[in-house]
C-alpha positions in Angstrom: 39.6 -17.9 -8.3 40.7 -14.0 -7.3 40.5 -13.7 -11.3 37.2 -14.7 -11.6 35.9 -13.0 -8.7 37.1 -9.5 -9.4 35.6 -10.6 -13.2 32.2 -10.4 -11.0 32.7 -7.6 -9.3 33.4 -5.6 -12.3 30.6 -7.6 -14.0 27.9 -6.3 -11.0 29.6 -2.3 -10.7 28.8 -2.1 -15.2 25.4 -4.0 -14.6 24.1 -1.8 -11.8 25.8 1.6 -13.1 23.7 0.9 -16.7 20.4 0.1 -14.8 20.4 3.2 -12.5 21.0 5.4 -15.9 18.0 8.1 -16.6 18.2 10.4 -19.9 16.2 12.6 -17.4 16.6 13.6 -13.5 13.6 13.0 -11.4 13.0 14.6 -8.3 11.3 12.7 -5.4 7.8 14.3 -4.0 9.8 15.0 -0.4 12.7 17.7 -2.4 10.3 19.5 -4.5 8.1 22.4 -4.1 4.7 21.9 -5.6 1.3 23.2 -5.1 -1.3 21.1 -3.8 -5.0 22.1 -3.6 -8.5 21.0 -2.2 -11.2 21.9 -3.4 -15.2 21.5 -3.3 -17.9 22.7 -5.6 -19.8 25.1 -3.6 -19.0 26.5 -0.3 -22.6 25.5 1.2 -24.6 22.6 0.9 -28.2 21.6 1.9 -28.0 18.6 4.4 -27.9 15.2 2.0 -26.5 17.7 -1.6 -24.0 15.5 -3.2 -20.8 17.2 -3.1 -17.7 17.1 -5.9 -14.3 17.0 -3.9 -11.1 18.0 -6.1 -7.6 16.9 -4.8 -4.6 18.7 -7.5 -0.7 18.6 -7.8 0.7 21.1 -9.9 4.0 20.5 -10.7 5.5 24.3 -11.4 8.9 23.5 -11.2 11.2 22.8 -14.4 12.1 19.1 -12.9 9.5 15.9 -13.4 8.3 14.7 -9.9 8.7 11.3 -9.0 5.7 10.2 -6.3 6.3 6.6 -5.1 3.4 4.6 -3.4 3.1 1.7 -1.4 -0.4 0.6 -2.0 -2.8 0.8 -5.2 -4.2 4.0 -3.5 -3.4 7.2 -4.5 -5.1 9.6 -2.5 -7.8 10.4 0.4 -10.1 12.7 1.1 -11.6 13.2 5.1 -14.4 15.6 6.1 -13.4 16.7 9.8 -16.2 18.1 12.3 -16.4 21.0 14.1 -14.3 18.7 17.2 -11.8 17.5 14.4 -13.1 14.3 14.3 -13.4 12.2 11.5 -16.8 12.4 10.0 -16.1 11.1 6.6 -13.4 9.4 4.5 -12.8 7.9 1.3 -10.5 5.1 1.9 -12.9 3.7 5.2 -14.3 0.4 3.8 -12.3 0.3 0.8 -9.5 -2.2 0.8 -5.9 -1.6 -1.7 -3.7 -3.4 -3.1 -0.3 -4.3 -1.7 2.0 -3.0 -4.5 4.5 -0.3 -5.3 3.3 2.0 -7.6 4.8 5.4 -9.2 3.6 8.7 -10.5 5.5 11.0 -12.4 4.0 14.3 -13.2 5.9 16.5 -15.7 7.3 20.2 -15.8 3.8 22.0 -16.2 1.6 18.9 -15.9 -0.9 18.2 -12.8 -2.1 15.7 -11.1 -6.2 15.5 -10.3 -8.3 13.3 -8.2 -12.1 13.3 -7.8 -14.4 11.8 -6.0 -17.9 12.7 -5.8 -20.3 12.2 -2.4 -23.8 12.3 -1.3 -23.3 12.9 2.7 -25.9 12.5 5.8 -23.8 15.7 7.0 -25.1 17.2 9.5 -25.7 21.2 9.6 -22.6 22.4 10.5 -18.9 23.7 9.8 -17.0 20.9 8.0 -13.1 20.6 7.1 -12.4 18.7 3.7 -8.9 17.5 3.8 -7.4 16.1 1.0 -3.8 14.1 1.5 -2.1 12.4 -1.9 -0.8 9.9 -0.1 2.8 9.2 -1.9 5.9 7.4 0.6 7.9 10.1 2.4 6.2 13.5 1.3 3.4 15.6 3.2 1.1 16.6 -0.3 -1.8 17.8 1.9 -4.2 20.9 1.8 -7.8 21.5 3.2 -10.9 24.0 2.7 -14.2 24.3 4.4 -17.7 24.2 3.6 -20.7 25.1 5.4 -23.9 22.6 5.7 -27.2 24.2 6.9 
Protein backbone atom coordinates (compact mmCIF):
# COMPACT_ATOMS: atom_id res chain seq x y z
CA UNK A 1 0.00 0.00 0.00
CA UNK A 2 3.28 2.52 0.74
CA UNK A 3 4.11 1.34 -2.99
CA UNK A 4 1.12 2.48 -4.47
CA UNK A 5 0.85 5.52 -2.56
CA UNK A 6 4.20 7.02 -3.30
CA UNK A 7 3.10 5.76 -7.17
CA UNK A 8 0.36 8.71 -6.52
CA UNK A 9 2.35 11.07 -5.18
CA UNK A 10 4.72 10.97 -7.97
CA UNK A 11 1.75 10.56 -10.31
CA UNK A 12 0.13 14.14 -8.87
CA UNK A 13 3.97 16.09 -8.54
CA UNK A 14 4.45 15.04 -12.93
CA UNK A 15 0.66 15.90 -13.51
CA UNK A 16 0.66 19.30 -11.73
CA UNK A 17 4.45 20.30 -12.75
CA UNK A 18 3.20 19.65 -16.72
CA UNK A 19 -0.11 21.76 -16.23
CA UNK A 20 1.57 24.82 -14.68
CA UNK A 21 4.15 24.72 -17.82
CA UNK A 22 4.01 28.16 -20.01
CA UNK A 23 6.35 28.44 -23.24
CA UNK A 24 5.89 32.18 -22.19
CA UNK A 25 6.13 34.13 -18.59
CA UNK A 26 3.21 36.21 -17.83
CA UNK A 27 3.16 38.92 -15.46
CA UNK A 28 0.13 39.62 -13.24
CA UNK A 29 -1.47 43.34 -13.63
CA UNK A 30 -0.34 44.05 -9.64
CA UNK A 31 3.93 43.49 -10.73
CA UNK A 32 3.88 45.40 -13.81
CA UNK A 33 4.20 48.95 -14.80
CA UNK A 34 1.79 49.99 -17.42
CA UNK A 35 0.11 53.16 -18.51
CA UNK A 36 -3.40 53.65 -18.06
CA UNK A 37 -5.31 56.56 -19.50
CA UNK A 38 -8.91 58.32 -19.48
CA UNK A 39 -9.93 60.17 -21.73
CA UNK A 40 -13.05 62.25 -23.20
CA UNK A 41 -13.73 63.77 -26.50
CA UNK A 42 -13.86 67.35 -25.86
CA UNK A 43 -12.94 69.20 -22.71
CA UNK A 44 -16.49 71.07 -22.68
CA UNK A 45 -19.82 70.11 -23.24
CA UNK A 46 -23.21 71.87 -23.62
CA UNK A 47 -25.65 70.51 -20.84
CA UNK A 48 -27.36 67.05 -22.43
CA UNK A 49 -24.00 66.68 -25.51
CA UNK A 50 -23.36 63.01 -25.67
CA UNK A 51 -20.00 62.43 -24.60
CA UNK A 52 -17.26 59.52 -25.88
CA UNK A 53 -15.30 58.22 -22.67
CA UNK A 54 -12.01 56.25 -23.53
CA UNK A 55 -10.50 53.88 -20.79
CA UNK A 56 -6.63 52.37 -22.33
CA UNK A 57 -3.93 49.96 -21.03
CA UNK A 58 -0.82 50.17 -22.77
CA UNK A 59 1.31 47.50 -22.15
CA UNK A 60 5.12 49.14 -22.69
CA UNK A 61 6.91 46.62 -21.07
CA UNK A 62 8.76 43.54 -22.96
CA UNK A 63 6.53 40.93 -20.62
CA UNK A 64 2.61 39.93 -21.67
CA UNK A 65 0.28 41.17 -18.80
CA UNK A 66 -1.94 38.77 -17.35
CA UNK A 67 -5.33 40.80 -15.93
CA UNK A 68 -7.64 38.25 -14.06
CA UNK A 69 -11.35 39.11 -13.35
CA UNK A 70 -13.87 37.99 -11.18
CA UNK A 71 -17.07 39.03 -12.96
CA UNK A 72 -17.92 39.41 -16.83
CA UNK A 73 -17.11 43.19 -16.34
CA UNK A 74 -14.13 44.56 -17.46
CA UNK A 75 -14.12 47.98 -16.67
CA UNK A 76 -16.05 51.31 -15.18
CA UNK A 77 -16.35 54.57 -15.81
CA UNK A 78 -17.78 57.33 -12.85
CA UNK A 79 -18.41 61.02 -13.43
CA UNK A 80 -17.67 62.63 -9.86
CA UNK A 81 -19.19 66.21 -8.97
CA UNK A 82 -17.67 69.06 -7.83
CA UNK A 83 -18.40 67.34 -3.87
CA UNK A 84 -16.81 63.99 -5.19
CA UNK A 85 -19.95 62.36 -5.30
CA UNK A 86 -21.07 60.06 -7.64
CA UNK A 87 -22.96 61.59 -10.38
CA UNK A 88 -22.73 59.02 -12.99
CA UNK A 89 -21.56 55.34 -13.61
CA UNK A 90 -21.51 52.77 -15.99
CA UNK A 91 -21.85 49.57 -14.14
CA UNK A 92 -25.19 51.24 -11.88
CA UNK A 93 -28.15 49.19 -13.22
CA UNK A 94 -26.25 46.82 -15.09
CA UNK A 95 -25.85 43.33 -13.67
CA UNK A 96 -22.48 40.71 -14.59
CA UNK A 97 -21.84 37.64 -14.70
CA UNK A 98 -20.27 35.53 -11.93
CA UNK A 99 -17.26 34.06 -13.70
CA UNK A 100 -13.51 34.22 -13.88
CA UNK A 101 -12.30 35.73 -16.76
CA UNK A 102 -8.65 36.78 -18.18
CA UNK A 103 -7.01 39.28 -20.33
CA UNK A 104 -3.70 39.18 -21.59
CA UNK A 105 -2.35 42.10 -23.39
CA UNK A 106 0.95 41.60 -25.27
CA UNK A 107 4.41 43.48 -25.34
CA UNK A 108 3.26 46.63 -27.40
CA UNK A 109 -0.46 45.81 -27.49
CA UNK A 110 -3.32 47.91 -25.66
CA UNK A 111 -6.20 47.51 -24.17
CA UNK A 112 -9.34 50.00 -25.06
CA UNK A 113 -12.77 50.42 -23.64
CA UNK A 114 -15.59 52.82 -24.78
CA UNK A 115 -18.48 53.75 -23.86
CA UNK A 116 -20.47 56.55 -25.20
CA UNK A 117 -23.18 58.82 -23.00
CA UNK A 118 -25.83 61.39 -23.36
CA UNK A 119 -25.81 62.99 -19.61
CA UNK A 120 -28.57 65.40 -17.82
CA UNK A 121 -25.11 66.89 -16.35
CA UNK A 122 -25.53 69.73 -14.93
CA UNK A 123 -23.26 72.91 -15.59
CA UNK A 124 -20.41 72.34 -13.79
CA UNK A 125 -16.82 70.88 -13.10
CA UNK A 126 -16.99 67.15 -13.55
CA UNK A 127 -14.21 64.24 -12.76
CA UNK A 128 -14.37 61.17 -15.32
CA UNK A 129 -12.71 58.36 -13.69
CA UNK A 130 -12.05 55.34 -15.35
CA UNK A 131 -10.98 52.04 -13.22
CA UNK A 132 -10.23 48.55 -15.33
CA UNK A 133 -11.37 46.69 -12.87
CA UNK A 134 -8.95 43.41 -12.90
CA UNK A 135 -8.47 41.24 -9.18
CA UNK A 136 -5.59 42.69 -7.17
CA UNK A 137 -4.25 45.72 -9.33
CA UNK A 138 -5.20 49.51 -9.01
CA UNK A 139 -5.47 50.34 -13.22
CA UNK A 140 -7.10 53.72 -12.57
CA UNK A 141 -6.68 57.24 -14.10
CA UNK A 142 -9.09 60.32 -14.34
CA UNK A 143 -9.56 63.76 -16.38
CA UNK A 144 -12.00 66.52 -16.26
CA UNK A 145 -14.44 68.20 -18.29
CA UNK A 146 -16.24 71.30 -17.98
CA UNK A 147 -20.22 71.47 -18.64
CA UNK A 148 -21.73 74.94 -19.11
Amino acid sequence: MLVIGKALVHCALITLSACGARSEQLEPANRVQVAVSVTADQETYAPGDAIELRLELQNDTDRPLVLDFSTSQRYDFTILGSEGDTVWSSSAGRNFMQMLGQETVQPGQNLLYSEQIRSDLPTGTFQIVGRIVARASDLVDSTVILVQ
